[in-house]
N, C-alpha and C positions, 0 to 999 in steps of 0.2 A: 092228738093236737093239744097242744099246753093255751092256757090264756094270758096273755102279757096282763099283769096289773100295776097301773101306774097310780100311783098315790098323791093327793093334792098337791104336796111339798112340790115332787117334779114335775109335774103337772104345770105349775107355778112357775117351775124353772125353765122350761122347755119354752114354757110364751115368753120368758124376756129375754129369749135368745136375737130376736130382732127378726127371725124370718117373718117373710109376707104372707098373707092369709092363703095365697096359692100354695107355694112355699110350707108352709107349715099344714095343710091338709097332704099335698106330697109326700109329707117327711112324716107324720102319722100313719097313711095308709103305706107305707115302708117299711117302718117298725113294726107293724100291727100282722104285716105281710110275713115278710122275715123270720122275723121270731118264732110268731106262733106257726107259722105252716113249714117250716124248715129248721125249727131249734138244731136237730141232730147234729146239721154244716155248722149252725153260726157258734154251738157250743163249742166247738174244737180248742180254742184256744183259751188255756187256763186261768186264772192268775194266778202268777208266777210265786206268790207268797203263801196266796189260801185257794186250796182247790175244790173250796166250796163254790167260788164264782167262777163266771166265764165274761171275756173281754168279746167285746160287740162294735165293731164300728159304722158309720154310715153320714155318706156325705151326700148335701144337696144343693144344688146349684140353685138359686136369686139372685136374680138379673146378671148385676157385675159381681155376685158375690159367691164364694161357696165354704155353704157351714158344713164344719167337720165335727161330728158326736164320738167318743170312745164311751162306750155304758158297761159299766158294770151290772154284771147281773146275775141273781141268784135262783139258781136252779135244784138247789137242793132242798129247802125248806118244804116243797108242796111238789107231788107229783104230777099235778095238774097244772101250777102255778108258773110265769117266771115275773120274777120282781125286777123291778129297774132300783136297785140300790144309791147307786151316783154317776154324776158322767159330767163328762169335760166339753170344752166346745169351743171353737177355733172359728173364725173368720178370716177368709183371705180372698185376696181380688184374682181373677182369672188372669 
């Protein structure tokens, strides 16, 4: 089992995405779930440039809302590790 390590910067980024404290303990214990307990599935898909990362995505419903994440993440530096490099994040109404 790897350990997701999320570093201040996104850390930082992830809280002024706008989710609600529900909301955003959901969408941690998800990431924290995902990744680290099933990397093997969520690594599948490369990025397409450098196949040192892999593409991650995860969406979570607030209230009328649902936030969509694509993360980049790096799998190769640490056999132990996966890092959240950067990620995108979308809002749209149900």
């Amino acid at each position: 089992m790897r350990r997701l390590r999320i570093d201040p910067e996104m850390s930082q980024r992830m809280g002024d995405c706008g989710l609600s404290r529900n909301a955003m303990v959901r969408f941690m214990v998800a990431l924290r779930f995902d990744l680290e307990n099933d990397d093997q599935r969520n690594c599948t898909v490369r990025h397409p440039v450098d196949s040192r990362f892999f593409l991650y995505r995860l969406a979570i419903a607030d209230g009328m809302w649902t936030h969509r994440f694509l993360f980049l993440m790096d799998d190769s530096t640490s056999p132990d590790d996966l890092f959240i490099i950067n990620f995108q994040h979308a809002r749209d109404s149900d």
